[in-house]
GUMAR-293415 format. One line per 2 residues: number of its first residue (from 1); their letters; for each residue x, y, z of C-alpha. Coordinates in Angstrom, 3 decimals, m for minus. Last residue first. Layout:
<sites>
NUM = a = X/Y/Z; ... $
</sites>
This chain:
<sites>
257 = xx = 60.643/122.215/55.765; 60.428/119.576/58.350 $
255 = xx = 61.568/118.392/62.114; 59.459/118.635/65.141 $
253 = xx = 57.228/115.451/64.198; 58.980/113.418/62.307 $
251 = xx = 62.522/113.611/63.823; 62.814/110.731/66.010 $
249 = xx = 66.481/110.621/67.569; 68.136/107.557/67.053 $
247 = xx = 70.283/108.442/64.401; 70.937/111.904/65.799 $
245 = xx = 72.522/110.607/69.220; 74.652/108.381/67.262 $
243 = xx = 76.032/111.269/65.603; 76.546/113.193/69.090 $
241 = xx = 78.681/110.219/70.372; 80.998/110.443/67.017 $
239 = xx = 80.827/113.718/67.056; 82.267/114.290/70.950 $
237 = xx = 85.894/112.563/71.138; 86.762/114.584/67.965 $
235 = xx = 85.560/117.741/69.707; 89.389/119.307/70.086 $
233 = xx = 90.806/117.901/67.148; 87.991/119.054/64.948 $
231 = xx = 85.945/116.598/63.106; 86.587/115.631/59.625 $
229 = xx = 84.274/116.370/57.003; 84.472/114.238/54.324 $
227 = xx = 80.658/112.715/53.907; 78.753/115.151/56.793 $
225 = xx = 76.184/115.600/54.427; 73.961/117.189/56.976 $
223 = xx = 69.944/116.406/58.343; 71.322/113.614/61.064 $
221 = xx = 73.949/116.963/61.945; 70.740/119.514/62.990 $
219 = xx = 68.709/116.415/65.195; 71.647/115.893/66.550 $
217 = xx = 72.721/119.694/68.028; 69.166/119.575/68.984 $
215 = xx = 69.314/116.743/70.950; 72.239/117.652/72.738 $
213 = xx = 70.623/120.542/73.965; 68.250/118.949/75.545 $
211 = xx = 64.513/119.172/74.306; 61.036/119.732/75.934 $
209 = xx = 59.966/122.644/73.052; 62.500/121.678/70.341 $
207 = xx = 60.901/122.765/67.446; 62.732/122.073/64.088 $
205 = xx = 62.211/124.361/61.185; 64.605/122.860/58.238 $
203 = xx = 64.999/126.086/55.944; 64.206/125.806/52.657 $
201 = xx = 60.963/128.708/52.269; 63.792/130.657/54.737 $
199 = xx = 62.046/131.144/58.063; 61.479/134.882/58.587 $
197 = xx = 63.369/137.145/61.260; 62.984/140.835/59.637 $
195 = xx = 66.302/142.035/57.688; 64.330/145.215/56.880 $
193 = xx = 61.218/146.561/57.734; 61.312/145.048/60.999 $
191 = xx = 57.885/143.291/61.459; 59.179/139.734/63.047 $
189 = xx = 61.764/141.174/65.282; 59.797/143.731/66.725 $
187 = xx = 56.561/141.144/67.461; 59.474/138.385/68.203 $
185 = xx = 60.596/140.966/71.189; 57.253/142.203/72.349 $
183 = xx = 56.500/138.259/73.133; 59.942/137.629/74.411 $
181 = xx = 59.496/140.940/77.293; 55.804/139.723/77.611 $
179 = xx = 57.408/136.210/78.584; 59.996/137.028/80.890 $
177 = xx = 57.838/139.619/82.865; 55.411/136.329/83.527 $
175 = xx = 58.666/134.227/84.150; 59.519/136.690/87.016 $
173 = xx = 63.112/138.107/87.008; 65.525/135.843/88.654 $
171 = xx = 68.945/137.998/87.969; 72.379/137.080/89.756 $
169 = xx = 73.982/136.709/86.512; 74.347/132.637/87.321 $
167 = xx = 70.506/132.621/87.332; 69.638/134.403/83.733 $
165 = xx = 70.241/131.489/81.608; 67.665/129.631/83.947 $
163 = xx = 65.136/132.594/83.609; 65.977/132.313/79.819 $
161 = xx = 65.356/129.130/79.397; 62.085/129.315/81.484 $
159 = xx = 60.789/131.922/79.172; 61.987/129.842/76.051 $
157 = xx = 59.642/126.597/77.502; 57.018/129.419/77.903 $
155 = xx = 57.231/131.292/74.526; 57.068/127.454/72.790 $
153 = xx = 59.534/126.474/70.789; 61.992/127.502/67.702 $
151 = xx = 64.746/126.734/65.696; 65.099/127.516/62.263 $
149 = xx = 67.752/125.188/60.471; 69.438/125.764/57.065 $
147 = xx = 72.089/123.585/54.832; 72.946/124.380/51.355 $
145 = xx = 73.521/128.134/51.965; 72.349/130.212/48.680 $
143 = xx = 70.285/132.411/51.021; 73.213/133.526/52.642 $
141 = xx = 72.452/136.763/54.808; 69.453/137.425/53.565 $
139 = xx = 66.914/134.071/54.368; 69.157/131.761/55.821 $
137 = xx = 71.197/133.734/58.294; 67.903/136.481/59.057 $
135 = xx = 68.177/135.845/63.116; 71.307/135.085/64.034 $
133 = xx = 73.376/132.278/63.771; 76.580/131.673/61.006 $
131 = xx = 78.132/127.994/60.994; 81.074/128.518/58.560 $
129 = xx = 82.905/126.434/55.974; 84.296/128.124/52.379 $
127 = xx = 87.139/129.913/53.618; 84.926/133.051/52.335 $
125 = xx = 82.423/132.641/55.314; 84.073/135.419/57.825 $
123 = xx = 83.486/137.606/54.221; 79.701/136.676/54.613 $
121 = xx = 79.491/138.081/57.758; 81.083/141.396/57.680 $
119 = xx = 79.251/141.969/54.736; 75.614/141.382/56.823 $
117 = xx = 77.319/143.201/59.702; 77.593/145.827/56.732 $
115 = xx = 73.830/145.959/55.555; 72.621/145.625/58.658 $
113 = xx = 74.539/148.818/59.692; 73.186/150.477/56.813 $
111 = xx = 69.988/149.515/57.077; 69.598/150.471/60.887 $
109 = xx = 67.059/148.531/63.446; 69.705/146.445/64.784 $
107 = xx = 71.568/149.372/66.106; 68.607/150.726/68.080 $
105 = xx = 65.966/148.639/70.479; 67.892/145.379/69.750 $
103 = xx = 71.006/146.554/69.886; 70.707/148.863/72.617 $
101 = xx = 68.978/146.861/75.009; 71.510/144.023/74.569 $
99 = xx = 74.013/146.548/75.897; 72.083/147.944/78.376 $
97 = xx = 71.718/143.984/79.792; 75.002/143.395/79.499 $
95 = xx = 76.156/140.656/77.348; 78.878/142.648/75.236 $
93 = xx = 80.626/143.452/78.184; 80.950/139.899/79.477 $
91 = xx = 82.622/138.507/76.325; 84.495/141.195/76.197 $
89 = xx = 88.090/139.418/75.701; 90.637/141.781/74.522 $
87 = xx = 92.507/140.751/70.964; 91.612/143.812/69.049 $
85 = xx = 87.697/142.578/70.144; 87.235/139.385/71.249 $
83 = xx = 84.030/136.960/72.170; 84.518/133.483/74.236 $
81 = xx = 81.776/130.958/74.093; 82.140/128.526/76.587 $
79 = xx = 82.287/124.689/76.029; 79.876/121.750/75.358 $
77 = xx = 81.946/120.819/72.626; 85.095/122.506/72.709 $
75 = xx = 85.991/125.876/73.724; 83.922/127.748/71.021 $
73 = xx = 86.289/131.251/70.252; 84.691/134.048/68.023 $
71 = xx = 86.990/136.553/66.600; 86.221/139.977/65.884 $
69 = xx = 88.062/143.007/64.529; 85.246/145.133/63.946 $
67 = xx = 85.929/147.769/60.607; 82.580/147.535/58.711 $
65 = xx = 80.814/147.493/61.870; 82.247/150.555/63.254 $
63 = xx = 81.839/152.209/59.594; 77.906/151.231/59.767 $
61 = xx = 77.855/152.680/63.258; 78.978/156.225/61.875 $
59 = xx = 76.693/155.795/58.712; 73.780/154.859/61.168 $
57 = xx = 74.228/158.030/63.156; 71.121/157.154/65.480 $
55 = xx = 73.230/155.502/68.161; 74.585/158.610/68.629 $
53 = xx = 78.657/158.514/69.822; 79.782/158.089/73.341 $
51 = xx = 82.793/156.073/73.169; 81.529/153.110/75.125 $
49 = xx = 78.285/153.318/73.559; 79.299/153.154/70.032 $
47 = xx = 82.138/150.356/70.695; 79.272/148.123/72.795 $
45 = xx = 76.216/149.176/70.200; 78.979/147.731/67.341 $
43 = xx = 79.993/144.710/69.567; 76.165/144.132/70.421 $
41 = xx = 75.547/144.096/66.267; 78.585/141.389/65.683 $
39 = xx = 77.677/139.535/68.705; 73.978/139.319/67.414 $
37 = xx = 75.432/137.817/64.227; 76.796/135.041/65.795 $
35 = xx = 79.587/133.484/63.756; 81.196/130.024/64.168 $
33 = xx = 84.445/128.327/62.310; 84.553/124.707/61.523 $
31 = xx = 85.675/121.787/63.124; 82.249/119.940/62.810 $
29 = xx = 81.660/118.756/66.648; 82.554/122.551/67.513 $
27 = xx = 80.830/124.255/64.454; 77.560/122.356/66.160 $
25 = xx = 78.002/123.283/70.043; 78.700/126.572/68.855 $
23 = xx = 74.788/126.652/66.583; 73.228/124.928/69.024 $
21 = xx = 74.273/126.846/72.187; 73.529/130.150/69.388 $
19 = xx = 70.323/128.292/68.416; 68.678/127.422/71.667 $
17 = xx = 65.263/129.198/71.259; 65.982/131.402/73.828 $
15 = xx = 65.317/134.819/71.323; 63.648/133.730/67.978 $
13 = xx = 65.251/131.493/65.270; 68.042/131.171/62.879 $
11 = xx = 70.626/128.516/61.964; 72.754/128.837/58.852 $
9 = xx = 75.382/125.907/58.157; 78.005/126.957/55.412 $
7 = xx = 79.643/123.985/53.964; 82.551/123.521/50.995 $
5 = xx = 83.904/120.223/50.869; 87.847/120.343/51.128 $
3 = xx = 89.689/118.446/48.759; 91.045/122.073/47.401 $
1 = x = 90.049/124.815/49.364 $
</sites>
């Protein structure tokens, strides 16, 4: 690690609140590696249910988590997310609607398998750089991280995310059914007994109700030390553009800790 400048980048929030495009678009323009959390706990409800064991045998899941050969592939700025297990692609498995049922109705619940995607985690962070999203990043996972975002907006403006996110799946569920289904899911996420989503007490919270992506991606990299850090090859045409974006951008209000 020598001459390099150490940097792990948390970002948190509730569901549709554009952190995991934010948090890939963001370890693209940096160059650095970028973990989803919720991939790691849908990969362990994905290996679980596709091999019929009981989601309620939290030492069993615990070991599947403890063991997932994972790899997380951002195709450039702006580009896909790809996810891989043993080397296979199941990027479209692991975004199922059982599966996402299962994780956050079951296998997110568990200690023990919190306790080991939260391992998992931190050891993908070791090289010293990492962008890590999910939902507790900043406050358990690495609450010694010198840069943290929260993300948020309002249920509706996430509502219609997700209805958009939804369209290429085939799926237009009502916005109404949308936004009870986001309402029950901050309520669950919010009071879990363990691992709950919280904002860190040093987190940047930045609401980007009305915002496009790009926005948010600058409004996180005007609030980084970005001294030394060298853009990947692949987004080097991007940070500079994305950088300007920040400097403009007018922070006051949705921005602050």
């Amino acid at each position: 690690m020598a001459g390099r400048v150490p940097l792990i980048i948390t970002v948190d929030g509730p569901a549709a609140s554009g952190k995991s495009t934010a948090a890939k678009n963001l370890a693209a323009a940096l160059g650095i590696p970028y973990v989803t959390t919720g991939g790691l706990y849908r990969a362990v409800a994905w290996i679980a249910d596709r091999k019929g064991l009981s989601l309620d045998d939290a030492r069993v899941l615990a070991a599947i988590a403890r063991n997932l050969r994972i790899e997380f592939r951002v195709a450039g700025f702006g580009g896909a997310l790809s996810i891989h297990l043993d080397g296979r692609e199941v990027t479209r498995e692991l975004g199922h609607p059982r599966i996402s049922h299962l994780t956050s109705a079951k296998v997110a619940f568990l200690r023990p398998v919190r306790d080991a995607v939260n391992a998992r985690t931190r050891r993908m962070a070791e090289g010293g750089r990492l962008v890590a999203e999910g939902r507790d990043c900043g406050s358990v996972v690495f609450p010694a991280a010198p840069y943290k975002f929260f993300l948020t907006a309002s249920v509706a403006e996430r509502a219609r995310r997700r209805r958009v996110g939804q369209a290429p799946l085939g799926r237009r569920p009502a916005l109404e059914s949308i936004r009870r289904d986001l309402v029950r899911r901050d309520h669950r996420d919010a009071t879990r007994g363990y691992g709950a989503m919280v904002t860190a007490a040093d987190a940047w919270v930045i609401d980007n109700t009305g915002w496009e992506q790009p926005d948010t991606v600058a409004a996180i990299i005007r609030r980084l030390d970005v001294r030394g850090l060298k853009p990947g090859r692949r987004s080097g045409r991007m940070l500079p553009g994305v950088i300007r974006r920040a400097l403009k951008l007018g922070l006051s209000a949705p921005c602050h800790s």
